[in-house]
C-alpha positions in Angstrom: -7.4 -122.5 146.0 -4.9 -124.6 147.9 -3.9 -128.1 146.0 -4.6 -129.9 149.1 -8.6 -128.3 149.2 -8.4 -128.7 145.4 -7.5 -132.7 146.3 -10.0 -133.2 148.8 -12.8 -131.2 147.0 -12.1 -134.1 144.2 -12.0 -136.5 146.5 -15.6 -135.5 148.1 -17.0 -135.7 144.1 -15.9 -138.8 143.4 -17.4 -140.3 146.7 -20.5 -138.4 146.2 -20.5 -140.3 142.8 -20.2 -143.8 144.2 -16.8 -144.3 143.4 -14.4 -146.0 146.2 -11.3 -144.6 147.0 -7.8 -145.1 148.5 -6.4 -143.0 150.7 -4.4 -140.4 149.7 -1.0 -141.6 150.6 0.7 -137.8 151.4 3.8 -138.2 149.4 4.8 -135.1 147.3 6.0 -135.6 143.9 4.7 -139.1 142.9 2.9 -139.7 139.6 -0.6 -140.2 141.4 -2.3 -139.1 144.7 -5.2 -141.9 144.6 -6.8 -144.6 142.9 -10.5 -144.7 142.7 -13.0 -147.7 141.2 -16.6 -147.5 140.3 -17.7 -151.1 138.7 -15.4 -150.9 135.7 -13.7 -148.2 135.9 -10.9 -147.6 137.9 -9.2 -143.7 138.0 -5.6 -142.8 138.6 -5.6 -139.7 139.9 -3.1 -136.7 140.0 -4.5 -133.2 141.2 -2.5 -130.3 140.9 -3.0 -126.6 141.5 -1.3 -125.1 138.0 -1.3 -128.3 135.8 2.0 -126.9 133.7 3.7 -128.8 136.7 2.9 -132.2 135.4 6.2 -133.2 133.6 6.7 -135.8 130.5 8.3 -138.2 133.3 5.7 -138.1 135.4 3.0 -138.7 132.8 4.7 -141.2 131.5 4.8 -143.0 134.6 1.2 -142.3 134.9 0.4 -143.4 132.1 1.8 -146.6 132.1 0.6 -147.5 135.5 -2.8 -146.5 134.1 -2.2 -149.1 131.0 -1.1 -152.3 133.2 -3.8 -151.7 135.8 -6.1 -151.4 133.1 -7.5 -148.2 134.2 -7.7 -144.1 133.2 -4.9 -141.7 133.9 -6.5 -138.5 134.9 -5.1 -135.1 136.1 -7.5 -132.5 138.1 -6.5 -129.2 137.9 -7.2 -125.3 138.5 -5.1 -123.4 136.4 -2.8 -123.2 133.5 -0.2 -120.6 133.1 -2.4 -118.8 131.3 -5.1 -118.7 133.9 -8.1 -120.8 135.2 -9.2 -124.2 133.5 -12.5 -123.5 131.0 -15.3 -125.8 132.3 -16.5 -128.3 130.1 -13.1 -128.0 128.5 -10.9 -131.2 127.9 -7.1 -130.8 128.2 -4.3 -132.8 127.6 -0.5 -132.8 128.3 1.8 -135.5 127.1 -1.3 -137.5 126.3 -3.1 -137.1 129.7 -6.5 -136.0 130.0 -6.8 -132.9 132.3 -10.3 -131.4 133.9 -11.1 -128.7 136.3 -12.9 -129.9 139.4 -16.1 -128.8 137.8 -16.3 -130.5 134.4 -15.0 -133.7 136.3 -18.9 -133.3 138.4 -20.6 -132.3 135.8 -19.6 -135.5 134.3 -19.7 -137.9 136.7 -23.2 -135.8 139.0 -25.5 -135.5 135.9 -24.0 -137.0 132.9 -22.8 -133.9 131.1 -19.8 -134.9 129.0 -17.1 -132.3 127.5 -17.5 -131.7 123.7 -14.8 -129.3 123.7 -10.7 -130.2 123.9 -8.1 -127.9 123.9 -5.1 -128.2 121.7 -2.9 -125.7 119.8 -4.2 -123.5 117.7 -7.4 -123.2 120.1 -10.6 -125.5 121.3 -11.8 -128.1 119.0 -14.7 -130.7 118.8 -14.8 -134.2 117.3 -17.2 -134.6 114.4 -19.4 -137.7 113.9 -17.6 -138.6 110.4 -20.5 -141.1 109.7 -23.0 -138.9 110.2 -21.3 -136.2 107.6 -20.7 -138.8 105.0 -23.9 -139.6 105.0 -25.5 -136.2 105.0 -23.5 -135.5 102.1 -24.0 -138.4 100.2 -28.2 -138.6 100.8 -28.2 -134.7 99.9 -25.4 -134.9 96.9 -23.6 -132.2 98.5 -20.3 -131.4 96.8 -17.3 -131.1 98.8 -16.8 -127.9 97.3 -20.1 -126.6 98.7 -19.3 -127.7 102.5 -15.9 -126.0 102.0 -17.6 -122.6 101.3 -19.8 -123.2 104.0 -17.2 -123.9 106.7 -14.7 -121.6 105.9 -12.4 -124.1 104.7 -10.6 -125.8 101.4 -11.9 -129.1 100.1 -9.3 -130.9 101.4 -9.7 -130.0 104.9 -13.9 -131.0 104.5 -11.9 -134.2 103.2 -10.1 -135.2 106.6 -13.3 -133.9 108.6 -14.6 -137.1 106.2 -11.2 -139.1 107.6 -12.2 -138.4 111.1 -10.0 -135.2 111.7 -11.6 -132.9 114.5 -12.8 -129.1 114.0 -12.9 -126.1 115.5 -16.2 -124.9 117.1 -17.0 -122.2 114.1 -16.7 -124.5 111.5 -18.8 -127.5 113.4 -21.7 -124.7 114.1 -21.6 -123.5 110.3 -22.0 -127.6 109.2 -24.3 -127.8 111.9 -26.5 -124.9 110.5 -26.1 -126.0 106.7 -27.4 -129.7 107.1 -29.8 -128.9 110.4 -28.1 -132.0 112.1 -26.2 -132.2 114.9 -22.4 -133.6 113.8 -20.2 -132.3 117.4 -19.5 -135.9 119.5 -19.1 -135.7 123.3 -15.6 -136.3 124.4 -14.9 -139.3 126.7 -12.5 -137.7 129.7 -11.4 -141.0 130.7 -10.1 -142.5 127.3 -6.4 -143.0 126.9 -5.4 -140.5 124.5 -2.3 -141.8 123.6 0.2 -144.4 124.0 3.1 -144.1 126.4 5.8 -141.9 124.8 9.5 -142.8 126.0 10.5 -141.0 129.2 13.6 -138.4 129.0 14.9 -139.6 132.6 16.7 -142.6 132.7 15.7 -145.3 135.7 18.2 -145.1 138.4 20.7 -148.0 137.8 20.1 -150.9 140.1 22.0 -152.6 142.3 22.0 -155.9 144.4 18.9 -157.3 145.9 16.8 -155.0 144.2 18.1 -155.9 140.7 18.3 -159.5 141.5 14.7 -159.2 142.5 12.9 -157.8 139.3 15.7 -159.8 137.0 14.3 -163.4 138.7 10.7 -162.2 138.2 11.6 -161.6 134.7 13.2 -164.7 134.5 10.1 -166.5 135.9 7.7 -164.6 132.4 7.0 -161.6 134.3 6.8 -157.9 132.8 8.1 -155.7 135.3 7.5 -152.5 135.2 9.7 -150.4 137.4 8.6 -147.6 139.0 10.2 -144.7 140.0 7.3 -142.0 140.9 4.7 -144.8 142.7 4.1 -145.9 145.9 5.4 -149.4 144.8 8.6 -150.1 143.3 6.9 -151.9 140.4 4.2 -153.7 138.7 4.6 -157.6 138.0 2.0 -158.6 135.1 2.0 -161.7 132.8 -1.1 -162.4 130.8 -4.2 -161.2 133.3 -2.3 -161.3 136.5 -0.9 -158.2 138.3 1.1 -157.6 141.7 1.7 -154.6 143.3 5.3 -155.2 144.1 7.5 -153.7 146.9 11.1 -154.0 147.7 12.5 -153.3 151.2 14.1 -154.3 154.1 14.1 -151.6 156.9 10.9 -152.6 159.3 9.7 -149.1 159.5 10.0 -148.0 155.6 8.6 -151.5 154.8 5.5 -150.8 157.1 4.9 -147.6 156.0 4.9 -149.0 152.3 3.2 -152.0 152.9 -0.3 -149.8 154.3 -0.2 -147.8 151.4 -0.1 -150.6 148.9 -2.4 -152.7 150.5 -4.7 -150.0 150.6 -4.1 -149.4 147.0 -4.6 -153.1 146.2 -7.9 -153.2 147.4 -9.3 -150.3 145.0 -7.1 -151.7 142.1 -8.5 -155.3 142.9 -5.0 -156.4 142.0 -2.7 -158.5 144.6 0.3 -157.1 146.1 3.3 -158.4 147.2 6.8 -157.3 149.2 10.4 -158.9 148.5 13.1 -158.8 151.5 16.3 -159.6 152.1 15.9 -162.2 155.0 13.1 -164.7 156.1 10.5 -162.8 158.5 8.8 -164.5 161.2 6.0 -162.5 159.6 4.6 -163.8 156.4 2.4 -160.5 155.7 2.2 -156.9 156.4 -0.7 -155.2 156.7 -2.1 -157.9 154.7 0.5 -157.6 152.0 2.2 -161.0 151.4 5.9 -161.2 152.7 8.5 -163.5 150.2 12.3 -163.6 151.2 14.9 -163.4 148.8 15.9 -167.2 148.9 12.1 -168.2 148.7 11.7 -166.4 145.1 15.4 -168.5 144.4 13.8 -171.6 145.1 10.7 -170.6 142.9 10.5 -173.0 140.2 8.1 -171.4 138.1 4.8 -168.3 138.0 3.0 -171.0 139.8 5.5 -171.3 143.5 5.4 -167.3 143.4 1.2 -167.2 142.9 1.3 -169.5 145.2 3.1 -168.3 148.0 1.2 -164.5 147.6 -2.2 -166.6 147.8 -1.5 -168.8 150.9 0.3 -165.3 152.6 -2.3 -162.6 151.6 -4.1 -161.4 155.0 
């Protein structure tokens, strides 16, 4: 199947599902095709055809995004190199969670989670640890006698105690010994890991773009540059976020500013676009419009959050 059916067959589930959407934005190569919200939970989504295309940089990105905006990073795939994606199979690259199409409905259509991941070595489960210590403690069951029940040494039965996952065969074997169930469902949409440092440096900047992010900085805001996003980077200090866009050229700057907004609307964050000279304009497409020598004159957060509420459309 085509990525672009594979994208709007996701699409269609997540709708079906009651989530809202953003539109797709149609740029090849960016960390995430769309953003969708339903209540609390917000989804940044990447879908790819063969999921082995999704690079350390671009998860990284992804995941970071996911982590300011307070939402999941999720990938939706058909195929490994190895071949099709297993249904009801969790997998992860770089610390993303990737799903085929179908676990993702499962899931979200009748409240069927995963209980399987895949990782090497083969598919494994997560164990209730609380539930085994406690089997073994009412029933005085040695470690030694779970070990030669699972398969496994003492010390392993230890770390399944600790928290440590297990494959399938060994979760059915303590399963069958204790007559309880012990396997945990698998939440698709938790972070699975932090961030890890990107390979790629960030393009050096330059200029107005530099002087930009460096006074926002300046001002107590985390900027997070951006280099695979629809927006050049995200503005954050304590619970406030901006979309943020650089530009000057009137028909790039359009162009970004209808994706963003859209975007802002499913994120339920505020955008906001830096320029070079003073526009007659003071928003596009609803996305607040702030000259360079406005953001000079900024004395403080407060000027900046000012300006973006009086100019949002």
């Amino acid at each position: 199947m085509k990525r672009d059916r594979v994208l709007e067959e996701t699409r269609r589930g997540l709708a079906k599902t009651g989530f809202f959407l953003s539109r797709p934005h149609g740029e090849r190569g960016l960390c995430f095709d769309f953003v969708a919200r339903r209540d609390d939970t917000l989804l940044i989504v990447k879908v790819l055809q063969n999921v082995d295309a999704l690079s350390k940089d671009t998860a990284h990105e992804l995941l970071e995004v996911a982590r300011i905006l307070e939402g999941s990073p999720l990938v939706v795939g058909e195929r490994s190199g190895t071949g099709s994606l297993e249904d009801g199979v969790i997998y992860t690259r770089f610390g993303v969670s990737i799903l085929s199409r179908r676990t993702l409905g499962e899931f979200l259509e009748e409240g069927i989670p995963p209980f399987l991941y895949s990782a090497p070595g083969g598919l494994y489960v997560r164990l209730d640890a609380d539930a085994l210590r406690r089997l073994r403690e009412e029933r005085q069951v040695s470690l030694g006698t779970l070990a030669d029940i699972a398969g496994v040494t003492r010390r392993t039965i230890q770390m399944y105690l600790e928290g440590m996952s297990a494959t399938m065969e060994v979760a059915m074997r303590l399963e069958e010994f204790l007559n309880e169930s012990l396997v945990v469902p698998v939440d698709p949409f938790a972070l699975l890991a932090d961030p890890a440092p990107p390979e790629e440096r960030l393009p050096h900047l330059e200029g107005f773009e530099r002087e930009m992010f460096e006074r926002l900085e300046r001002l107590g805001y985390q900027v997070l540059r951006t280099v695979r996003s629809p927006f050049d980077a995200l503005s954050k200090h304590e619970d406030t976020t901006f979309l943020t866009g650089v530009g000057e050229a009137d028909r790039a700057l359009e162009r970004k500013a209808e994706v963003v907004s859209n975007l802002s609307r499913v994120v339920e964050k505020d955008s906001v676009m830096f320029v070079e000279r003073a526009r007659v304009r003071m928003s596009i497409r609803g996305v607040p419009v702030i000259a360079r020598e406005e953001l000079r004159r900024a004395k403080d957060r407060d000027d900046v959050e000012e300006m973006i509420s009086e100019r949002k459309g």
